[in-house]
N, C-alpha and C positions, 0 to 999 in steps of 0.2 A: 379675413373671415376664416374663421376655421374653430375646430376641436382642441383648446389650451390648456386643456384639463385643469386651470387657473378659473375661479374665481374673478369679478371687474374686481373687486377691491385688494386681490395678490399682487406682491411686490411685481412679480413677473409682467403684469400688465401694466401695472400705474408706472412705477419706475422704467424699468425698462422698456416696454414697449410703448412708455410714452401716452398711455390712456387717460381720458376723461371724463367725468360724470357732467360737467357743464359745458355744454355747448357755447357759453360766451368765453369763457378760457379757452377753445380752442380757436374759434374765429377773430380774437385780439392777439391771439400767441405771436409774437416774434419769433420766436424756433420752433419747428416741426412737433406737432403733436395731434394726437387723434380722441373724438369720440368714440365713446364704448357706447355701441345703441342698444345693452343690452339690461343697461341699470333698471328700465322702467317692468321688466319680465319679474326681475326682484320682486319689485313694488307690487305686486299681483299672485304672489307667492307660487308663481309655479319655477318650473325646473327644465332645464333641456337634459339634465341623467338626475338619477336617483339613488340614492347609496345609502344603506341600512333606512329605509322611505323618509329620507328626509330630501327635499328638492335641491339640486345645484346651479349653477346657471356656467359651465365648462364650458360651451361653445362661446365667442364673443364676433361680434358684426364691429370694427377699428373702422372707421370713416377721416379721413382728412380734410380739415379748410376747404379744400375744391370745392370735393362735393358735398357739405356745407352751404356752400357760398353761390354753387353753379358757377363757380368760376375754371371749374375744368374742362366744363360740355357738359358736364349733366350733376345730374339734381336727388340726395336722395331725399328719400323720403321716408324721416323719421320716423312717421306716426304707423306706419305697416309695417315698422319689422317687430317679427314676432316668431317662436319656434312654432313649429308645425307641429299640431297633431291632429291627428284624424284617428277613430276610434276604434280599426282595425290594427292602428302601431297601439295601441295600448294594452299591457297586459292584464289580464283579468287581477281583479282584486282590490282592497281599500285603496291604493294610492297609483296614480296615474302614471304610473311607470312604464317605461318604453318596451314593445316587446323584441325584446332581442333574440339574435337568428341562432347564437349560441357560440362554441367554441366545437370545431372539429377535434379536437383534443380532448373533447369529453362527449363524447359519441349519445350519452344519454342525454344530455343537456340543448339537444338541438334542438331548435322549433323552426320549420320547414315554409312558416310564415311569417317570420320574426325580421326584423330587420337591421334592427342594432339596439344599442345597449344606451344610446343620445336621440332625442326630438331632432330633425334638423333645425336649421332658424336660417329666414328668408327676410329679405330687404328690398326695395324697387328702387331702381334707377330712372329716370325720365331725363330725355334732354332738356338742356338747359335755356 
């Protein structure tokens, strides 16, 4: 889980890090691979960052067979993950862009309520 400044469908995630849009390809997979739980945020046209106001989806939630399967002790649970926002991260104006806390390096550009420049994005585990 993390910030991959990558796109699900960048090389960086599909190739390399082994990402999936279908959860029966990774649950029949013979070699290690993960779902991306993040395709469906696409599908919904929002964004977890925003750049020249067009939405990106740069954080990604990678889930493995396990927890898939509940076969590791726990369970996730697809259908809640989602990026977060609530309406105080959001910056004023046409398109729902994160309100970021700024760069110390540009002293004018700070917002002292701002908190980053990404939504986060959250997922729930349950045992299994």
């Amino acid at each position: 889980m993390g910030d991959c400044n990558d796109e699900p469908s960048d090389r960086a995630l599909a190739q390399h890090a082994r990402s999936e849009r279908s959860r029966t390809k990774v649950t029949r997979a013979t070699s290690p691979s993960f779902l991306n739980l993040m395709w469906p945020i696409i599908g919904q046209l929002q964004g977890t960052h925003y750049h020249e106001n067009q939405p990106g989806v740069l954080d990604q939630i990678l889930v493995s067979k396990g927890l898939l399967t509940g076969s590791s002790g726990y369970a996730v649970q697809v259908e809640l993950t989602a990026a977060v926002v609530y309406p105080d991260m959001v910056k004023a104006g046409q398109y729902p862009q994160p309100r970021r806390h700024g760069r110390p390096s540009c002293p004018g550009e700070v917002d002292p309520a701002g908190f980053s420049d990404h939504f986060p994005v959250v997922t729930v585990l349950q045992s299994a």
